[in-house]
C-alpha positions as a printed Julia matrix, in Angstrom:
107×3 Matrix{Float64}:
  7.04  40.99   4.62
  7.12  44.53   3.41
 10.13  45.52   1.45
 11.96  47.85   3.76
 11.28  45.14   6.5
 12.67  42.46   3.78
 15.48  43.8    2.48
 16.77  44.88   6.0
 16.07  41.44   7.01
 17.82  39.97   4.48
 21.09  42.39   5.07
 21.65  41.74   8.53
 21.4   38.03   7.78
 23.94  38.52   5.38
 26.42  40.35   7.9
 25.56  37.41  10.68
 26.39  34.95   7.96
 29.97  36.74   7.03
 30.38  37.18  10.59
 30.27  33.72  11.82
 31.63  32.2    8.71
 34.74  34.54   9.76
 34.76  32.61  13.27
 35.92  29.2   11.9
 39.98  28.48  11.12
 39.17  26.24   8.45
 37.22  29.21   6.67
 39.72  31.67   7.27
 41.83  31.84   4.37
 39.39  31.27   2.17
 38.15  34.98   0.08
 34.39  36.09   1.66
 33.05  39.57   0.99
 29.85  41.15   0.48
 29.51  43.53  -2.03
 26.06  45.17  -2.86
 23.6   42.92  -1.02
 25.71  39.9   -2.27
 28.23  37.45  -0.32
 30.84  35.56  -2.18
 32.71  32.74  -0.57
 35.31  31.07  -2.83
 37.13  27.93  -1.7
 40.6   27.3   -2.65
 39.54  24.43  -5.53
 37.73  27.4   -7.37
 34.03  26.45  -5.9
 31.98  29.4   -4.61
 29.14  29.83  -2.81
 26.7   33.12  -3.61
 24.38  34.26  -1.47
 22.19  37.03  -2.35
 18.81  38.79  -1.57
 16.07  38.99  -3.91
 13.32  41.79  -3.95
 11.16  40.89  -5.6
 10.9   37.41  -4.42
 11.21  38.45  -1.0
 13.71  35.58  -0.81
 17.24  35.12  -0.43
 19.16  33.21  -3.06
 21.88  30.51  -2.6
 24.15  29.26  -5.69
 26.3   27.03  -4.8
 28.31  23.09  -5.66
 25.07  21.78  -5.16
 23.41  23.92  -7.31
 20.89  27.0   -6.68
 18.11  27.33  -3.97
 15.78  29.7   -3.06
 15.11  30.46   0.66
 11.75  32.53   1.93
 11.55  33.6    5.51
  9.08  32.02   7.74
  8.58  34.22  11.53
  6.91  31.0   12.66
 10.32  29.19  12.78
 12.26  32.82  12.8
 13.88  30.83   9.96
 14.93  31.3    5.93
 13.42  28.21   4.92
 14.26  26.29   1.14
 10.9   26.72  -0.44
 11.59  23.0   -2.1
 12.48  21.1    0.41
 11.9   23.32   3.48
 15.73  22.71   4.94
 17.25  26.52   6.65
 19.38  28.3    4.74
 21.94  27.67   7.85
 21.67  23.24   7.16
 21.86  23.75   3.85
 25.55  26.25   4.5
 26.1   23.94   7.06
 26.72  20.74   4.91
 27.96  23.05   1.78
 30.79  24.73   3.82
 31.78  21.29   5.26
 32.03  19.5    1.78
 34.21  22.78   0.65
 36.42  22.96   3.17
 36.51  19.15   4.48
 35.74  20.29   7.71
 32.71  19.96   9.75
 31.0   23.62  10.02
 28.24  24.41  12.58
 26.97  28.16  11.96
């Protein structure tokens, strides 16, 4: 993926992350931002999610409770794909989000 291509990518996935995290109740008092390329969820126990684009990796970058993964973006599956374990970047928020706010989340 070229870089311009990337790194748009990668920001409008971003946004459509923030924007349909913002949709659920049981994220909404919770603090999400993104500052710079980078989107910080925090729960109200302290945990926090970070999700963040990496150039030169072409890859976007996901610290969270569970610890970090790396996601690369595969057209075939119009997918950001773990590039461990091959899970989306959506399952893996989907079960992360749930844990941290003890509801179930469906992005």
């Amino acid at each position: 993926m070229a870089d311009i291509s990337f790194s748009l990518h990668a920001e409008q996935t971003l946004e459509s992350l923030l924007e349909r995290m913002s949709e659920f109740d049981a994220l909404a008092d919770l603090d999400m931002d993104i500052i710079d390329g980078v989107l910080t969820l925090e729960f109200e126990d302290g945990g926090k999610v970070i999700i963040n684009r990496q150039e030169a990796a072409s890859q976007i970058w996901l610290a969270s409770p569970e610890g970090p993964a790396h996601f690369g973006y595969d057209a075939g599956q119009d997918a950001w794909l773990n590039d461990r374990t091959g899970e989306s970047l959506t399952d893996t928020l989907n079960r992360v989000l749930s844990a941290g706010c003890g509801e179930q989340i469906r992005l």
